[in-house]
N, CA and C atoms as a LAMMPS dump frame, in Angstrom:
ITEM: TIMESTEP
0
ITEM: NUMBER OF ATOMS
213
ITEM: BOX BOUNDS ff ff ff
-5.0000000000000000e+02 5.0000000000000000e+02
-5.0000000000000000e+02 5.0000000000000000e+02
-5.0000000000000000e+02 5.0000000000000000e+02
ITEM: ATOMS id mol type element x y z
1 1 1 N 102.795 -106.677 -290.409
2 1 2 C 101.699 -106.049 -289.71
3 1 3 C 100.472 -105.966 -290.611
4 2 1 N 100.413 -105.027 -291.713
5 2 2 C 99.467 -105.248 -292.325
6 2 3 C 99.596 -105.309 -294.076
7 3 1 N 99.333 -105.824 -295.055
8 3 2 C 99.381 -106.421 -296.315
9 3 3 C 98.385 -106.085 -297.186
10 4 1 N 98.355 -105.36 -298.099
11 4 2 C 97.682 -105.462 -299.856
12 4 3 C 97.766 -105.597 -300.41
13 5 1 N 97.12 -106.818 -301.587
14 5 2 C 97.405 -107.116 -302.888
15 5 3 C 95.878 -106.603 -303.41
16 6 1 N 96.487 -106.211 -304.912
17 6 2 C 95.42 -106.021 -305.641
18 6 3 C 96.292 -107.186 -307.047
19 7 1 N 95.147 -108.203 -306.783
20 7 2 C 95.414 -109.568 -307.458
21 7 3 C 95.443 -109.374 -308.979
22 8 1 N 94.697 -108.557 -309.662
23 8 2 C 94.401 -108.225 -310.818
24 8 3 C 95.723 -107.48 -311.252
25 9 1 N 96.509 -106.902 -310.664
26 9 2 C 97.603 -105.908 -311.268
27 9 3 C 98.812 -106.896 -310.753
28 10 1 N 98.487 -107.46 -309.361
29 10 2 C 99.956 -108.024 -308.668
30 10 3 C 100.747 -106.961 -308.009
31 11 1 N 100.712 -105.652 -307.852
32 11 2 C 101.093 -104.765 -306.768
33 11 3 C 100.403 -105.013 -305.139
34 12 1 N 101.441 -104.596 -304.74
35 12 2 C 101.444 -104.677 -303.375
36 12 3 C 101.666 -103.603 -302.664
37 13 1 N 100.805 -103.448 -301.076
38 13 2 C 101.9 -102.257 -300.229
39 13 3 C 101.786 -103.409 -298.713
40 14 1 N 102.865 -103.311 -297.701
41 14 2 C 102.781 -103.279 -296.917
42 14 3 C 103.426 -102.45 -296.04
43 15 1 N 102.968 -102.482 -294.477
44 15 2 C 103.322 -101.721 -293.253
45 15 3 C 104.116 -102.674 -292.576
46 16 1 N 105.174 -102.369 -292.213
47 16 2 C 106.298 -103.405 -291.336
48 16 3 C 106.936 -102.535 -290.1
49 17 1 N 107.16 -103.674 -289.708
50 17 2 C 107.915 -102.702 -287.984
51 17 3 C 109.492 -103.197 -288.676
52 18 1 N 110.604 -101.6 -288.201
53 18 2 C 111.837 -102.137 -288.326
54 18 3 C 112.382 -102.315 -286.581
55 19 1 N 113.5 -101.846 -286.789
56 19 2 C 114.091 -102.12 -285.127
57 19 3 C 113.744 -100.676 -284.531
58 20 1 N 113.613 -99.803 -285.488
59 20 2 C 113.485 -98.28 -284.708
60 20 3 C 112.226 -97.907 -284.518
61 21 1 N 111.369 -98.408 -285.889
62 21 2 C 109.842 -97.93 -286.301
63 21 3 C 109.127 -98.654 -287.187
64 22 1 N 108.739 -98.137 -288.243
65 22 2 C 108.082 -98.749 -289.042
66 22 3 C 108.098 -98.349 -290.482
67 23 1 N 108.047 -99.299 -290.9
68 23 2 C 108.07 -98.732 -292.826
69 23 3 C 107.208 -99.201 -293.626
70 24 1 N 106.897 -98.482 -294.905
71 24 2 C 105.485 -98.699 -295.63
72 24 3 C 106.432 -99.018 -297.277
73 25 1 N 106.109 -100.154 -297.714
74 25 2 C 106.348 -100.353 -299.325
75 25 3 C 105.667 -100.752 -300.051
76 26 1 N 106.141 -100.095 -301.294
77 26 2 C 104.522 -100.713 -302.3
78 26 3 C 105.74 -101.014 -303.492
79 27 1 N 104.818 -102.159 -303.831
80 27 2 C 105.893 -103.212 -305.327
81 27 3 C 104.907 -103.243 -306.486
82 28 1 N 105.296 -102.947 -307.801
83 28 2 C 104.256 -103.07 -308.572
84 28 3 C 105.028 -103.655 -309.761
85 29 1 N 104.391 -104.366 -310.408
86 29 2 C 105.076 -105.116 -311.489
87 29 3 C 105.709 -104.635 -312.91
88 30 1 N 105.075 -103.405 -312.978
89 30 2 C 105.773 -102.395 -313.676
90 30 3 C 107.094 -101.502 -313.333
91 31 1 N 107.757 -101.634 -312.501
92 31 2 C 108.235 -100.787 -311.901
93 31 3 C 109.598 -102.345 -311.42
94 32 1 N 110.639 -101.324 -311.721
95 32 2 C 111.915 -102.624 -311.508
96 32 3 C 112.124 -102.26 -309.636
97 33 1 N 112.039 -100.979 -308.879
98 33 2 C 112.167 -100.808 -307.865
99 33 3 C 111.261 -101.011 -307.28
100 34 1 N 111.044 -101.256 -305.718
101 34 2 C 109.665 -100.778 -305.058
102 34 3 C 109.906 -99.332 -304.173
103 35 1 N 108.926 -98.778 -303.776
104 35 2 C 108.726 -97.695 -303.187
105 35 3 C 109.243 -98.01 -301.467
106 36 1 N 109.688 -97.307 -300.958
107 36 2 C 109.925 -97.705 -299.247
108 36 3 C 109.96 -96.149 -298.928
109 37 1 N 109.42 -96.243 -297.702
110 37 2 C 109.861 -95.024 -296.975
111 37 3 C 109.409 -95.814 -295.46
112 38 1 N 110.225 -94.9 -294.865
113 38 2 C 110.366 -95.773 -293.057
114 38 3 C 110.57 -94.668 -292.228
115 39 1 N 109.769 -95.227 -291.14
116 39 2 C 109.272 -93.565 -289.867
117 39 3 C 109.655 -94.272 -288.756
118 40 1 N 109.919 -93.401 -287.812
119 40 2 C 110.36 -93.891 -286.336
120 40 3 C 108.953 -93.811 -285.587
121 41 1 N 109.259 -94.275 -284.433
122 41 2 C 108.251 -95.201 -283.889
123 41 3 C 107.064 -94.568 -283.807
124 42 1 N 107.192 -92.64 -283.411
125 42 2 C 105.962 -92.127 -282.897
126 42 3 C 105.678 -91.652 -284.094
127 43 1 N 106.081 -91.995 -285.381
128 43 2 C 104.71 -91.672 -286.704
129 43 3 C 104.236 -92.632 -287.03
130 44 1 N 103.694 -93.588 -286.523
131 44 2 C 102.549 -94.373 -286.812
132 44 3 C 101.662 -94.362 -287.392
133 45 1 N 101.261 -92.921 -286.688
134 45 2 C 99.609 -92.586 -287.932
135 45 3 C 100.193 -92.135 -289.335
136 46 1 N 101.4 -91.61 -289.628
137 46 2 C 101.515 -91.208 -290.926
138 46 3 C 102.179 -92.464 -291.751
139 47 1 N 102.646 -93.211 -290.953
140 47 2 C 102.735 -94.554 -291.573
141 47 3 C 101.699 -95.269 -291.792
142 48 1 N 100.273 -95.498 -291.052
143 48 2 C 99.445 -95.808 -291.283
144 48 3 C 98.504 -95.282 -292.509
145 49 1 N 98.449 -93.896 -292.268
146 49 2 C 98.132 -92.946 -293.412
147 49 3 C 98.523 -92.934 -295.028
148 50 1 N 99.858 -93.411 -294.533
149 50 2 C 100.762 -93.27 -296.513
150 50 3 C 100.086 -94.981 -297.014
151 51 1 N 99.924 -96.021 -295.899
152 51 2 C 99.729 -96.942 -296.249
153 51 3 C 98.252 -96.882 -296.515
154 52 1 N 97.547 -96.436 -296.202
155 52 2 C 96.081 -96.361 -296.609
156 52 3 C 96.07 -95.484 -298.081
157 53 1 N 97.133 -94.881 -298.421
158 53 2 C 97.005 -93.584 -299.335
159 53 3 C 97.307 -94.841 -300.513
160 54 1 N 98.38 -95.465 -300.098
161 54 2 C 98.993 -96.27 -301.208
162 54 3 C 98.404 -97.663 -301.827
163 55 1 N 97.574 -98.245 -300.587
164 55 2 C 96.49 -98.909 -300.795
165 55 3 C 95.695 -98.648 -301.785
166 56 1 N 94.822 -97.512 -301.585
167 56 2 C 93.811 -97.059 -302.256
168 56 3 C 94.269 -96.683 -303.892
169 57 1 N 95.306 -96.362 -304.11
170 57 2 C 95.813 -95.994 -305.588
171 57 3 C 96.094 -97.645 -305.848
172 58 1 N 97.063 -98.402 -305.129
173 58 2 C 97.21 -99.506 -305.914
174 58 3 C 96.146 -100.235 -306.172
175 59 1 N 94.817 -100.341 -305.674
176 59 2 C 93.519 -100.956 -305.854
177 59 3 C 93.062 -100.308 -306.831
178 60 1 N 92.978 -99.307 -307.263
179 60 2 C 92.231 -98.229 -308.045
180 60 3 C 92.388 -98.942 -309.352
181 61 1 N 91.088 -98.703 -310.152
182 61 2 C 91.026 -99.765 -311.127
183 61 3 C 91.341 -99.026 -312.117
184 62 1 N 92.01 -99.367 -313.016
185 62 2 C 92.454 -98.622 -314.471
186 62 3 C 91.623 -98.75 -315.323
187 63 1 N 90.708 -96.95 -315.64
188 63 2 C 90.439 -96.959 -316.795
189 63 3 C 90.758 -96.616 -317.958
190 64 1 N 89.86 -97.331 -319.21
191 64 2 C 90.612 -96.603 -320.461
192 64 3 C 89.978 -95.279 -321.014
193 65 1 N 90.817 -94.818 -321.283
194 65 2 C 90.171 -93.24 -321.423
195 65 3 C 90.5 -93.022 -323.205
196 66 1 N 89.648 -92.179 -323.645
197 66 2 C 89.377 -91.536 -324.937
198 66 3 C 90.026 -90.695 -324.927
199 67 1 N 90.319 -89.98 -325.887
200 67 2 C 91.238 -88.782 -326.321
201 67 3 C 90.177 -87.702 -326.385
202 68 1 N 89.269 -86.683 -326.181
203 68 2 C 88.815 -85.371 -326.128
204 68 3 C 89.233 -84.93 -327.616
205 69 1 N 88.713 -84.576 -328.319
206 69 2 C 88.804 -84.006 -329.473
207 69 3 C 88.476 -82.338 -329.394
208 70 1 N 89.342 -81.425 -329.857
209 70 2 C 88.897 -80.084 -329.719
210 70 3 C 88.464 -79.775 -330.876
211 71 1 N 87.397 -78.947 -331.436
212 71 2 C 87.37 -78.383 -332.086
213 71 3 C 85.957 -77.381 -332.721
């Protein structure tokens, strides 16, 4: 149904229909598992929702950050 790559990292999420509903997974190349979670038919929007949520983090560009020094 619907597909994201963020080409630069090689993670992925997609939205898939099963036989009951639908399920959202995200694969990232760090990570030996991928993420799944799967909703029956009438959560759509929160399947749609986790997939927009998961989108947006796997696109999110990594910065490098400094250490804050206290003193």
């Amino acid at each position: 149904m619907r597909h994201y790559e963020n080409v630069r990292t090689g993670a992925e999420v997609y939205l898939g229909k099963t036989g009951s509903g639908f399920y959202v997974e995200a694969r990232h190349p760090d990570f030996e598992l991928p993420f799944r979670k799967t909703y029956e038919w009438h959560q759509y929007t929160l399947a749609t929702r986790d997939f927009d949520v998961l989108s947006a983090v796997v696109g999110a560009v990594r910065e490098e950050r400094t250490e804050a020094l206290a003193g």
